[in-house]
C-alpha positions in Angstrom: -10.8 -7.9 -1.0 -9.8 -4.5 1.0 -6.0 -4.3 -0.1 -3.7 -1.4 1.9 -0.6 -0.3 -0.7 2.9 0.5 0.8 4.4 3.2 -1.6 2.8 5.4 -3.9 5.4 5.3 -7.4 4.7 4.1 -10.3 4.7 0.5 -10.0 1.7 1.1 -7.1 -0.5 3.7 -9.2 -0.3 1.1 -11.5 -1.6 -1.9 -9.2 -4.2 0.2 -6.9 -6.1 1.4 -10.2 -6.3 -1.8 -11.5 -7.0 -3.6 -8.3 -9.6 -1.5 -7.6 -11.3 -1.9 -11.8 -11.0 -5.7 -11.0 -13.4 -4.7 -7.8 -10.9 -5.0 -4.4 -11.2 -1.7 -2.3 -8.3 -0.3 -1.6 -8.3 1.0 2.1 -5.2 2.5 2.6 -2.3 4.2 0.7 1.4 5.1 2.7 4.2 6.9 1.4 6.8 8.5 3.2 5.9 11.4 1.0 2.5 13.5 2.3 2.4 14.9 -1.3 2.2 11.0 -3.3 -0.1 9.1 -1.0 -2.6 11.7 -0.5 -2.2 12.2 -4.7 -3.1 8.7 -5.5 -5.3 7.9 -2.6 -7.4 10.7 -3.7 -7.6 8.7 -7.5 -9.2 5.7 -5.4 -12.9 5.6 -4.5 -12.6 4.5 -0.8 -8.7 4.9 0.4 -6.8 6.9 2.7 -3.5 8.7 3.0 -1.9 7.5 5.8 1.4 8.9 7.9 2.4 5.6 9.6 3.7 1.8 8.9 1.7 0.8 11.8 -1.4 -0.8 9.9 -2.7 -2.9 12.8 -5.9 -0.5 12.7 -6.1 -0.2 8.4 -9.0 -2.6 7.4 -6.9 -5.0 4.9 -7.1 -8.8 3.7 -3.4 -7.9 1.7 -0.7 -5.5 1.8 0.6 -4.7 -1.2 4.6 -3.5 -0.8 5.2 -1.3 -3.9 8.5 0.1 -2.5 12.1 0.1 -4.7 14.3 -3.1 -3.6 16.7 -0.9 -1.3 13.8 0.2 0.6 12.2 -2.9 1.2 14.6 -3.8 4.5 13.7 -0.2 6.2 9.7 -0.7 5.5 10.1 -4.5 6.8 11.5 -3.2 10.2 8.8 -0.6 10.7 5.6 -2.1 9.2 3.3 -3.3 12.0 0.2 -5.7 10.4 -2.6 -7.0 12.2 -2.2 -10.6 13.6 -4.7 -11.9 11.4 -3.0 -10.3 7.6 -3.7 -13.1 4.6 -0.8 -12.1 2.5 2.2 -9.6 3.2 3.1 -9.3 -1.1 6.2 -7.1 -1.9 6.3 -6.0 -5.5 9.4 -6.8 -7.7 11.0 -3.7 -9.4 12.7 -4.7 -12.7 15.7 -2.4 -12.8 
């Protein structure tokens, strides 16, 4: 399964690496922070570091949202997903 990651913290090193041992390819890694995605998208075989919440042109079955609660409102109002997007999946923090 090709599997883009919103957020690059803790919580989503966590889930890219093991997505991508259980075999999915992650595709694409975003983070506001230029410094985080391009770190853990350069851990993954296949993904790129990218600059926008616009994913309509990221190859991806699932988006994985690996943001903190408080952030979750401002990524929901700027994410764009292709039409066709299986699963939108937003990540619970435990505080």
């Amino acid at each position: 399964m090709n599997i883009a990651i919103i957020g690059a913290g803790n919580v989503a090193w966590h889930m890219a690496l093991a997505l991508q041992t259980a075999g999915h390819t992650i595709t694409a890694i975003y983070s506001r922070t230029l410094a985080q995605r391009e770190a853990l998208a350069s851990k993954l075989t296949q993904a790129k570091a990218i600059a926008s919440l616009d994913l309509r042109h990221v190859v991806a079955d699932v988006v994985l949202i690996a943001v903190p609660d408080g952030a979750l409102a401002a990524v929901a109002g700027e994410i764009k997903v292709p039409l066709l997007l299986l699963w939108l999946i937003h990540q619970v923090h435990s505080h």
